[in-house]
PATI-856786 format. One record per residue (C-alpha): chain; x, y, z; residue in three letters; residue number from 1. Coordinates in steps of 0.2 Angstrom, whole numbers, plus 2048, in hexadecimal, padded with zeros to 3 digits. Each point is the difference from the previous one (the first is absolute). Layout:
("A", (X, Y, Z), "Ala", NUM)
...
This chain:
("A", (DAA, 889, 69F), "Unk", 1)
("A", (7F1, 806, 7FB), "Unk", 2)
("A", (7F4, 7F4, 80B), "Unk", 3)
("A", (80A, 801, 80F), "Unk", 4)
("A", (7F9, 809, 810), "Unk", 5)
("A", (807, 80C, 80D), "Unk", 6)
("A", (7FD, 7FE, 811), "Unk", 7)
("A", (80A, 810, 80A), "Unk", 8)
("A", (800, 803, 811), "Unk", 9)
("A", (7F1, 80E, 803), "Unk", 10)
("A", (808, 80F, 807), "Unk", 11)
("A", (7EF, 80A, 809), "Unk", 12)
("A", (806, 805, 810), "Unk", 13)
("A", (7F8, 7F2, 80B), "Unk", 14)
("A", (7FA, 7F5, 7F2), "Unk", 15)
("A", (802, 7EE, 805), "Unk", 16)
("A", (7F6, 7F9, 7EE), "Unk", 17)
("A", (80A, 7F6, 7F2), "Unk", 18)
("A", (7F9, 800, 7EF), "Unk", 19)
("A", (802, 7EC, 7FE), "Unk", 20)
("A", (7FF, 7F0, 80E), "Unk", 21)
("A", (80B, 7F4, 7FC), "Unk", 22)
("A", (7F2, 7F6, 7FC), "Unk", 23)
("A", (7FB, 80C, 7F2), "Unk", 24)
("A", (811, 800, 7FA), "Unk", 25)
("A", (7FF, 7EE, 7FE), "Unk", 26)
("A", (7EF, 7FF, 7F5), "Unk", 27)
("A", (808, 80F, 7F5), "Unk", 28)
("A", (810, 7F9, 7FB), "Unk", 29)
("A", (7F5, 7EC, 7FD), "Unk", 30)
("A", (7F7, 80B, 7F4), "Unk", 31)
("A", (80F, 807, 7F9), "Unk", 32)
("A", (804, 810, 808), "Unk", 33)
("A", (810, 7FF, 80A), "Unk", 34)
("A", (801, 80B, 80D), "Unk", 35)
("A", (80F, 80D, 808), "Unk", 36)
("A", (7FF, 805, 811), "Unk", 37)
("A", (80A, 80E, 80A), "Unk", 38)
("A", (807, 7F8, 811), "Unk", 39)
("A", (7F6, 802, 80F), "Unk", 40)
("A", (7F3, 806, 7F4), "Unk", 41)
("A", (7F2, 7F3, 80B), "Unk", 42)
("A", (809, 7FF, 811), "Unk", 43)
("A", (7F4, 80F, 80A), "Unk", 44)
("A", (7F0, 7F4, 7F8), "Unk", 45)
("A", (807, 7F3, 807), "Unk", 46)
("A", (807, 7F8, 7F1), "Unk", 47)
("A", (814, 7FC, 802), "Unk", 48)
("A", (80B, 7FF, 7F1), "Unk", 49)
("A", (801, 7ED, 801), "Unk", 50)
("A", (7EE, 7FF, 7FD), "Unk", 51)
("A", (802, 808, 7EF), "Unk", 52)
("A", (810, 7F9, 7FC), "Unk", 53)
("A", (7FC, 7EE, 801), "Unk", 54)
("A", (7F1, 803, 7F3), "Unk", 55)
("A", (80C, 805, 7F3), "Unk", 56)
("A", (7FE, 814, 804), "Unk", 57)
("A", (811, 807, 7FA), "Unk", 58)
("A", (806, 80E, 80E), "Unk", 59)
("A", (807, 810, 7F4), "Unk", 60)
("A", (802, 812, 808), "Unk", 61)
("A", (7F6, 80E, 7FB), "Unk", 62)
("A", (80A, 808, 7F3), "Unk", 63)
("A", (800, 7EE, 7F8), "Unk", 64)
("A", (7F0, 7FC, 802), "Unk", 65)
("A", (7F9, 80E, 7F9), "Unk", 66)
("A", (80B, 7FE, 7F0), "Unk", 67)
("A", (7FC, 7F0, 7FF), "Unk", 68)
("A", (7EE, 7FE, 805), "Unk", 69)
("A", (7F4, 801, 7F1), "Unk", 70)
("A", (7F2, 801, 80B), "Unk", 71)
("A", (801, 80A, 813), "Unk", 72)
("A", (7F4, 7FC, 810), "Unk", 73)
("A", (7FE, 80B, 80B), "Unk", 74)
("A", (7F3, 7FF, 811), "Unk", 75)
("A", (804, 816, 7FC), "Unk", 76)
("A", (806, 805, 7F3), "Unk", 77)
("A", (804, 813, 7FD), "Unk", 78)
("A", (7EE, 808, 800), "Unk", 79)
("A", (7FF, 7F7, 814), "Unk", 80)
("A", (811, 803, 803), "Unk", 81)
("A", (802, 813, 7F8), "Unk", 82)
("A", (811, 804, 80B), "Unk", 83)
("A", (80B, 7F0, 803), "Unk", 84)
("A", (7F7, 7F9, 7F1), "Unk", 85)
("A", (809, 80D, 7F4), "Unk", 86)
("A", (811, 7F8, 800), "Unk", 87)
("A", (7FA, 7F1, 7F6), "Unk", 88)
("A", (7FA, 80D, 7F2), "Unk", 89)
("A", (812, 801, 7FC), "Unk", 90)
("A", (801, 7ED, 7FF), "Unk", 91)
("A", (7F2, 7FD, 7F3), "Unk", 92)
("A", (801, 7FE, 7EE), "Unk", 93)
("A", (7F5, 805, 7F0), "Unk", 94)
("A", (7F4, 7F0, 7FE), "Unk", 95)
("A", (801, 7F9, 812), "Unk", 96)
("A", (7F0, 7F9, 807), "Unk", 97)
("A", (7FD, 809, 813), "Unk", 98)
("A", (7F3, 7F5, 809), "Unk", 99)
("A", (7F9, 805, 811), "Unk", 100)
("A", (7F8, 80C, 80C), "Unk", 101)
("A", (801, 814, 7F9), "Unk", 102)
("A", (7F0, 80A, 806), "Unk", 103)
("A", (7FC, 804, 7EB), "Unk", 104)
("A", (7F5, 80B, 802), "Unk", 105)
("A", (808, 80D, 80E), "Unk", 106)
("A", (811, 7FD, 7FA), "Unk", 107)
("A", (803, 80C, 7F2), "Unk", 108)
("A", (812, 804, 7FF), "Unk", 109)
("A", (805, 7EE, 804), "Unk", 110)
("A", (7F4, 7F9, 7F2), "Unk", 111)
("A", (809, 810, 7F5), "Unk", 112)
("A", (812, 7F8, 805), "Unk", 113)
("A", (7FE, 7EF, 7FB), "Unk", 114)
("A", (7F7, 804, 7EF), "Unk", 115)
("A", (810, 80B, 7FE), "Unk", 116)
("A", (80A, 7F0, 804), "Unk", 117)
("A", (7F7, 7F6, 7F3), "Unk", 118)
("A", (7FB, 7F4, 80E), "Unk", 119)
("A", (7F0, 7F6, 7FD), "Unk", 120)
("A", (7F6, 801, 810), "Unk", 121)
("A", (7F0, 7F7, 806), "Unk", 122)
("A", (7FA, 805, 80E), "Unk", 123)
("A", (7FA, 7F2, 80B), "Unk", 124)
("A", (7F1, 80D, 807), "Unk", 125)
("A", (7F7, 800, 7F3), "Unk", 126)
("A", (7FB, 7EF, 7FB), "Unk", 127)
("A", (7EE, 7FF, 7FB), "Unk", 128)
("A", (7F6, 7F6, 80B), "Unk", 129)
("A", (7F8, 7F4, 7F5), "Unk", 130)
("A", (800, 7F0, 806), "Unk", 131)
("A", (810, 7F8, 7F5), "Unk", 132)
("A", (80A, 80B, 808), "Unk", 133)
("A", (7FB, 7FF, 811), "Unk", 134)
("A", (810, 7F5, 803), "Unk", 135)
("A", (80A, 810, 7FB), "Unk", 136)
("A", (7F7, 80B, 80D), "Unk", 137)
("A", (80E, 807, 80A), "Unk", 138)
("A", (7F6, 80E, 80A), "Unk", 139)
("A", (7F2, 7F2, 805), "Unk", 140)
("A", (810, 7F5, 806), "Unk", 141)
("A", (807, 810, 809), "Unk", 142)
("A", (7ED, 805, 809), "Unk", 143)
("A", (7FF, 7F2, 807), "Unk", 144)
("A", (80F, 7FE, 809), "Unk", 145)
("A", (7FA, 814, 803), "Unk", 146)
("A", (7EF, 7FA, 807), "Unk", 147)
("A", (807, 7F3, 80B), "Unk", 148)
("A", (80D, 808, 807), "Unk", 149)
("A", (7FA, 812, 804), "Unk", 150)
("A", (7F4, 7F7, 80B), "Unk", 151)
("A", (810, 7F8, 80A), "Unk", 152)
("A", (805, 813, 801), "Unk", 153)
("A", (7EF, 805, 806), "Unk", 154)
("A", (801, 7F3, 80E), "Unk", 155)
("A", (80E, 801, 805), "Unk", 156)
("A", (7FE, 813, 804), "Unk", 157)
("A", (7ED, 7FF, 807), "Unk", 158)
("A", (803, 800, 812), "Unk", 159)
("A", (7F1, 7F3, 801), "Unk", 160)
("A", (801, 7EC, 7F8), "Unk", 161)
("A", (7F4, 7FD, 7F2), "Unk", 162)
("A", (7F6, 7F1, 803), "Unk", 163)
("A", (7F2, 800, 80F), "Unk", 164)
("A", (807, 7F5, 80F), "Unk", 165)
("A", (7F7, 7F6, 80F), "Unk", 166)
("A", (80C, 802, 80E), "Unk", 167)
("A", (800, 7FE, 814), "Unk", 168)
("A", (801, 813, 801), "Unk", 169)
("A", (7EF, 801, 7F3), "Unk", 170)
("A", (7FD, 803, 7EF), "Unk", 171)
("A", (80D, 809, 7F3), "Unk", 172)
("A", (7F2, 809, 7F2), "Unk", 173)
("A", (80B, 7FD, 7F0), "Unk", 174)
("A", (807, 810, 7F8), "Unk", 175)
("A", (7F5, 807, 7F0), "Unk", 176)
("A", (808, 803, 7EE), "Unk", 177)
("A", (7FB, 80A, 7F3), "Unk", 178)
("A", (808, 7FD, 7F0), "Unk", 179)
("A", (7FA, 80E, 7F3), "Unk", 180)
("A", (806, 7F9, 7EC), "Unk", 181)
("A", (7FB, 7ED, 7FC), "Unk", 182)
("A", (80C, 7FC, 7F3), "Unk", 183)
("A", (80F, 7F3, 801), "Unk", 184)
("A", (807, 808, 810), "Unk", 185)
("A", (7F0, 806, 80A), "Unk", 186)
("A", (7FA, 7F0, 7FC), "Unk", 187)
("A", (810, 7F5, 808), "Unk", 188)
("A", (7FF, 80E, 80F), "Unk", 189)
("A", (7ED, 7FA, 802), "Unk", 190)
("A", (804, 7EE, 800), "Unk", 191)
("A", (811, 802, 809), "Unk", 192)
("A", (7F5, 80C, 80F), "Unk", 193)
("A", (7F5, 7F2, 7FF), "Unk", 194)
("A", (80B, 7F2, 807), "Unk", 195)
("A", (808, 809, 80C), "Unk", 196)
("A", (7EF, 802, 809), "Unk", 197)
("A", (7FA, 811, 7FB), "Unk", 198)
("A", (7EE, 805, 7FD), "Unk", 199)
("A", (804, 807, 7EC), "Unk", 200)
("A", (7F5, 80E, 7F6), "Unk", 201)
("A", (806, 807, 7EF), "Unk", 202)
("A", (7F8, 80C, 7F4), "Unk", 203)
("A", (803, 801, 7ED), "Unk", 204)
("A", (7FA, 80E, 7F5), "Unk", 205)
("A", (7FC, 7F1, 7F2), "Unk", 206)
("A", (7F1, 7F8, 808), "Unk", 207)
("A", (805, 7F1, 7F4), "Unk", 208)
("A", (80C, 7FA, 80D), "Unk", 209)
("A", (7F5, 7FD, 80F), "Unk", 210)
("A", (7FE, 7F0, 7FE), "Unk", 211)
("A", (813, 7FC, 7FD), "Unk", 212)
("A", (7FF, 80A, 812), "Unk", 213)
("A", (7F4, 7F6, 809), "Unk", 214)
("A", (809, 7F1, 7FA), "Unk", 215)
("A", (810, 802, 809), "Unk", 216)
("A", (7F7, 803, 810), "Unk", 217)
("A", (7FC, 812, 801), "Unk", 218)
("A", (7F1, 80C, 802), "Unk", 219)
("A", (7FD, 80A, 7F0), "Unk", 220)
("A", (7FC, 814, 806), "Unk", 221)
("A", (7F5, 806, 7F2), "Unk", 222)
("A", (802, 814, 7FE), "Unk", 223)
("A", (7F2, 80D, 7FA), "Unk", 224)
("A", (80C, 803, 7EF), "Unk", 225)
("A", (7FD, 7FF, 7EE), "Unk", 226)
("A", (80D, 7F1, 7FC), "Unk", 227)
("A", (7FA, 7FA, 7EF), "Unk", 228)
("A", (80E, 809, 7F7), "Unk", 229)
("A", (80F, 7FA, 80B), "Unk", 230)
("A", (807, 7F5, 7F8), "Unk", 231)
("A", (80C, 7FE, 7F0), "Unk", 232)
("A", (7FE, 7F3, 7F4), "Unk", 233)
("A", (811, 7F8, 806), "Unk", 234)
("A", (7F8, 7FC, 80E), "Unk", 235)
("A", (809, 80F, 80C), "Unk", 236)
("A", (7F7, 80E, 808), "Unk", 237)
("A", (7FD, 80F, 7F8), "Unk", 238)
("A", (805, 814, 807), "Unk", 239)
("A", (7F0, 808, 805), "Unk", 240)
("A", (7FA, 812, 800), "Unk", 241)
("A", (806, 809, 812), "Unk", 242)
("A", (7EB, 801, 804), "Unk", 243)
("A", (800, 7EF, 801), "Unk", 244)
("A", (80E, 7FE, 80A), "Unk", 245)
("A", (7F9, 80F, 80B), "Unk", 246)
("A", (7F0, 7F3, 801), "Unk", 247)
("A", (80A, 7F2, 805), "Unk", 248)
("A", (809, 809, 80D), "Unk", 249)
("A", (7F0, 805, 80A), "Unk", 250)
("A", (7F8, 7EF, 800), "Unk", 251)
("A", (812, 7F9, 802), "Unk", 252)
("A", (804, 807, 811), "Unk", 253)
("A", (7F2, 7FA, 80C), "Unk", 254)
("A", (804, 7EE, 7F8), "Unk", 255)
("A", (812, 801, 803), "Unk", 256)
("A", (800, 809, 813), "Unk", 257)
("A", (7F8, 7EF, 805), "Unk", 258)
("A", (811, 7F5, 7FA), "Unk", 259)
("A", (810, 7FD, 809), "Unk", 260)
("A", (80B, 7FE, 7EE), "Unk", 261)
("A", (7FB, 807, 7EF), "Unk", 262)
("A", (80A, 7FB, 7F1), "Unk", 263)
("A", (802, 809, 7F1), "Unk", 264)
("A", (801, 7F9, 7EF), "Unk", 265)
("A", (7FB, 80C, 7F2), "Unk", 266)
("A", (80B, 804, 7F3), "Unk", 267)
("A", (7FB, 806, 7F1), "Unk", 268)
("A", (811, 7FA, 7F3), "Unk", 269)
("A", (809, 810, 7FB), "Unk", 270)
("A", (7F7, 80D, 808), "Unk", 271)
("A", (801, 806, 814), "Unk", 272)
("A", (7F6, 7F5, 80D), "Unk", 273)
("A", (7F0, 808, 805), "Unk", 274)
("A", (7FC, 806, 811), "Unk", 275)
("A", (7F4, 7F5, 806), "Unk", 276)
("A", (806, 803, 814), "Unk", 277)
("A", (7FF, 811, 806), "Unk", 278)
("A", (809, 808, 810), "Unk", 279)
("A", (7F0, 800, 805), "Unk", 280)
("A", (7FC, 7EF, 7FE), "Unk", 281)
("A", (80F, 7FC, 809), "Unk", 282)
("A", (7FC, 80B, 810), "Unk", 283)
("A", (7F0, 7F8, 801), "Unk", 284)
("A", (80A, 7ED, 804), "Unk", 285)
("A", (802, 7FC, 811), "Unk", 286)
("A", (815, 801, 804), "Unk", 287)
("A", (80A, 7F2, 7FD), "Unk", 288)
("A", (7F5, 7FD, 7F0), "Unk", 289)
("A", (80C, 7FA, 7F0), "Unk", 290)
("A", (800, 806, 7F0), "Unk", 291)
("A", (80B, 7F7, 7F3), "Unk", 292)
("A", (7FF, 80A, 7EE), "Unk", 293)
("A", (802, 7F5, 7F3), "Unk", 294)
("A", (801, 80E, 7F3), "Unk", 295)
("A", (80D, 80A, 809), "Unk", 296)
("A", (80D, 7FD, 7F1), "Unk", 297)
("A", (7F1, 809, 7F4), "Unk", 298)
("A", (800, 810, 80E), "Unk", 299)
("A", (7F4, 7F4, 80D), "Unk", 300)
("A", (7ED, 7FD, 802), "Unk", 301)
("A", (802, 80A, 810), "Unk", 302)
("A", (802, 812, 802), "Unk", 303)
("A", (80D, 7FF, 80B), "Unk", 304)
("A", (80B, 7F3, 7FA), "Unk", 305)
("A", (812, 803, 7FF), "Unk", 306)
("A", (806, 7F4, 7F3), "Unk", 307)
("A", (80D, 7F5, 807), "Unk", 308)
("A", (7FE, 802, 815), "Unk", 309)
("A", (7F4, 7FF, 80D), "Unk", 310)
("A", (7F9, 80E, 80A), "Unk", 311)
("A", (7F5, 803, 80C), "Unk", 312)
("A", (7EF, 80B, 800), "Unk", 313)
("A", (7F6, 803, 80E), "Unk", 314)
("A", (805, 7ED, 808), "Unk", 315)
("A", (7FE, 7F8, 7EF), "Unk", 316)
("A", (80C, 7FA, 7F6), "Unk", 317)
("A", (804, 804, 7ED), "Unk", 318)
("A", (809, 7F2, 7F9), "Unk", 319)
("A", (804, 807, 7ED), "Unk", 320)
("A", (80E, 7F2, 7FA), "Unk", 321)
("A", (805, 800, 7ED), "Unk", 322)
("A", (809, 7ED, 7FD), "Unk", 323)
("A", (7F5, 7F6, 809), "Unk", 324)
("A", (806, 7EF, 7F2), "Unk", 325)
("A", (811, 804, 809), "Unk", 326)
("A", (7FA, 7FA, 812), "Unk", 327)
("A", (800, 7ED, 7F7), "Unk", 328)
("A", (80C, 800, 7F3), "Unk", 329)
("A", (802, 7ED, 7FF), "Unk", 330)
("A", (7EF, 7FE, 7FA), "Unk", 331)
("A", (7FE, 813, 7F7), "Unk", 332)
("A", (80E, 7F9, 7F8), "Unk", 333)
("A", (7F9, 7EE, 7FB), "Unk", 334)
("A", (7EF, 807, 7F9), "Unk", 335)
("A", (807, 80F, 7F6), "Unk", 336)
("A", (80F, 7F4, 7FA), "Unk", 337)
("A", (7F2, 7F3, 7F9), "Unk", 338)
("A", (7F7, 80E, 7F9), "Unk", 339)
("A", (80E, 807, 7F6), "Unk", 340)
("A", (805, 7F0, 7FA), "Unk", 341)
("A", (7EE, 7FB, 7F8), "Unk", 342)
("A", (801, 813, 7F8), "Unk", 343)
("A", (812, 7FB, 7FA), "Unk", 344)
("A", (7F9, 7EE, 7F7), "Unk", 345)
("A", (7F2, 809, 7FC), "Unk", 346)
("A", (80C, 811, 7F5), "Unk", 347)
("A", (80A, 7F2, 7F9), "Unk", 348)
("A", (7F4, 7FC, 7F2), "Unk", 349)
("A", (803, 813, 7FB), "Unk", 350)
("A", (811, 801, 800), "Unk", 351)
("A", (806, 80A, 7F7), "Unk", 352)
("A", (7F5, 80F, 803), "Unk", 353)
("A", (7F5, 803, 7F0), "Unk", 354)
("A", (803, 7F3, 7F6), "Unk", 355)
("A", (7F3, 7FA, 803), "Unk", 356)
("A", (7EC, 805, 805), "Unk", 357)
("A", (7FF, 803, 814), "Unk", 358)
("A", (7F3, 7FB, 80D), "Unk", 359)
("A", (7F7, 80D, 80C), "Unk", 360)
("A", (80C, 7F8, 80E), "Unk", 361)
("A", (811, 805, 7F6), "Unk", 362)
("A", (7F8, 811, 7F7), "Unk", 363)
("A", (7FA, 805, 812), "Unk", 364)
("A", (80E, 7FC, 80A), "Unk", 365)
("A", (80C, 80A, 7F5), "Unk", 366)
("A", (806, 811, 803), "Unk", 367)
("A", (80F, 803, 7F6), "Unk", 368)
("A", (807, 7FC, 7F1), "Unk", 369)
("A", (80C, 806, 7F2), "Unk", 370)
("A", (804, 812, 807), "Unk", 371)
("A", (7EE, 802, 806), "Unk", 372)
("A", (7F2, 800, 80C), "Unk", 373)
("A", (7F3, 7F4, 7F7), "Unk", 374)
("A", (7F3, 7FC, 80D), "Unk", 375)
("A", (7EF, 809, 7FB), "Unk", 376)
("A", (7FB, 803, 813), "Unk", 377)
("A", (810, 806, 807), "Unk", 378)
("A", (800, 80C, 7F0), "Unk", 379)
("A", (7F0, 805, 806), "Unk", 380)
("A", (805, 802, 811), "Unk", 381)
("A", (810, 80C, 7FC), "Unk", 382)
("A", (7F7, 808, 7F2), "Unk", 383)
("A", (80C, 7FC, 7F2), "Unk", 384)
("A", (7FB, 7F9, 7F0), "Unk", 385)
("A", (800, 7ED, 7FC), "Unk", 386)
("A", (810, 7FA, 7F8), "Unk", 387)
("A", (7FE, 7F8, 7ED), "Unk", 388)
("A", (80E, 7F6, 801), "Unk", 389)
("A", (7F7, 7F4, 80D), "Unk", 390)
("A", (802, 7EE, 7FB), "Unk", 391)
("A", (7F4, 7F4, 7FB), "Unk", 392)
("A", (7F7, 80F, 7F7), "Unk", 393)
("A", (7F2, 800, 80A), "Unk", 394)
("A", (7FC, 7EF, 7FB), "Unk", 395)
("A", (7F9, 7F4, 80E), "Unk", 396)
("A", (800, 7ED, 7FD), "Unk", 397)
């Protein structure tokens, strides 16, 4: 079946994501698309088998799914899931449509294997933000469960409460955030600090963005920096020289001694995190100041972030976790499934690959196809040349 989706059961230590809600399934197979699903595959999301059952979802184990399964989701697919996510390599056949998760641009030999395979993958990472497909934006949908919830974390560790309180026993002064990176996440840690009763400042190195910064309630830090080249034409912010981040990290430490939190959001995709918060930086915070790193799964924003725990320098904390999405699966689940399955209505008009002229959402999105690597960028990235046997011939509808 040729239309039919794969839903399997994600197999990343800890992961608690499932590629489709029952709800999504429901809209796929109305539009045609029936869908398989591996048992138990929603049950840590909080989506129980019944759920998916009683829309029609057919259960099929993981040998058959993939054998049957024209078309495979996945919340990580091989490239976000390079150990346990090997053993489904085995499983997949030349033609098969892989959609998910799959770090394109850092994950060489995984992208390799699946070209090998024959697979056609599109990577959910790289949908171009343009505003038809901003219903497909899964990393939007992920920071900002991301923003919200590292702000939970950053509470919940603070050994003070956030909003300023008149009591009996006098006045609570509410704690000071510092988020440092305005985009989805930063800005849902802005709003979410905000309601919780904190006094919020955030700095951006695009200057564009200070009014989207103001308007969720915070104070815009300006910085004596050159910023009129930080941004990309998609929209993300753009790897600097190390003098401008040596700049930044003078200016940057009197504004952060004066904060009880500082959240961290800059990622630059494909490429290590910059250092933006120095040891320095941090011994200069009172003790029991927070840092939550945001960018810890990219190496971290913070010099001394350990990607995946929580230590403790000089009374403050470093807070460097890696699958924030995973602290609320329900709804990670919900958002990323809706994506998907706008992405999937959306790759059905071009379907079969090649036959007929792509758009840039398809063309951009693909990574693999016909024994090759076909993506321009992640060519670039590993240094190999661009494959000619990419469909749709470079032509763009």
């Amino acid at each position: 079946m040729t239309n039919s989706v794969g839903v399997p059961r994600e197999t990343f230590p800890g992961e608690r994501c499932v590629g489709l809600t029952p709800r999504s399934c429901e809209v796929l197979q109305k539009a045609g698309m029936p869908v398989l699903m591996e048992p138990s595959a929603g049950e840590a999301a909080g989506y129980p088998d019944d759920q998916f059952t009683s829309r029609g979802v057919k259960l099929a184990s993981r040998a058959e799914l993939f054998a049957q399964a024209g078309i495979v989701v996945q919340y990580r697919s091989v490239g976000a899931n390079p150990e346990a996510g090997r053993a489904d390599l085995a499983l997949m056949r030349p033609g098969q449509i892989l959609i998910g998760l799959g770090e394109p641009l850092t994950a060489q030999k995984e992208m390799s294997d699946l070209a090998s395979k024959g697979v056609s993958f599109f990577a959910l990472e790289l949908i171009p933000r343009i505003t038809r497909a901003q219903s497909m934006d899964v990393l939007s949908s992920l920071a900002t469960i991301s923003g919200y919830e590292c702000v939970l974390m950053a509470a919940a560790k603070l050994p003070k409460m956030f909003p300023m309180l008149m009591t009996a026993a006098g006045t609570i002064t509410p704690a000071k955030v510092f988020v440092l990176g305005a985009g989805v996440a930063g800005l849902q840690a802005i709003s979410t600090a905000k309601r919780l009763g904190a006094v919020v400042s955030a700095y951006d190195v695009r200057s564009a963005v200070k009014d989207q910064i103001v308007s969720v309630g915070a104070k815009f830090v300006t910085l004596d920096v050159e910023t009129a080249a930080a941004e990309d034409k998609g929209g993300y912010a753009k790897a600097q020289d190390e003098a401008f981040y040596q700049r930044q990290r003078e200016l940057m430490k009197e504004v952060i001694k004066e904060h009880d939190v500082v959240i961290t959001t800059a990622a630059v995709p494909g490429k290590r995190a910059p250092i933006l918060v120095t040891k320095e930086m941090v011994e200069a915070m009172a003790p029991g100041s927070v840092v939550v790193d945001l960018a810890a799964v990219r190496g971290g924003n913070c010099e001394l972030t350990k990607p995946g725990e929580t230590i403790v320098h000089n009374g403050v904390s470093i807070m460097g976790p890696t699958n924030i999405p995973g602290l609320a699966p329900y709804h990670a689940s919900q958002m990323f499934g809706a994506n998907v399955t706008t992405f999937l209505k959306h790759l059905a008009g071009f379907l079969p690959l090649g036959e007929k002229p792509a758009d840039e959402i398809v063309r951009d999105t693909l990574v693999t196809y016909g024994g090759n690597i076909v993506h321009q960028r992640v060519c670039e990235t590993f240094g190999l040349p661009v494959a000619t046997n990419a469909p749709f011939n470079g032509k763009v509808q």
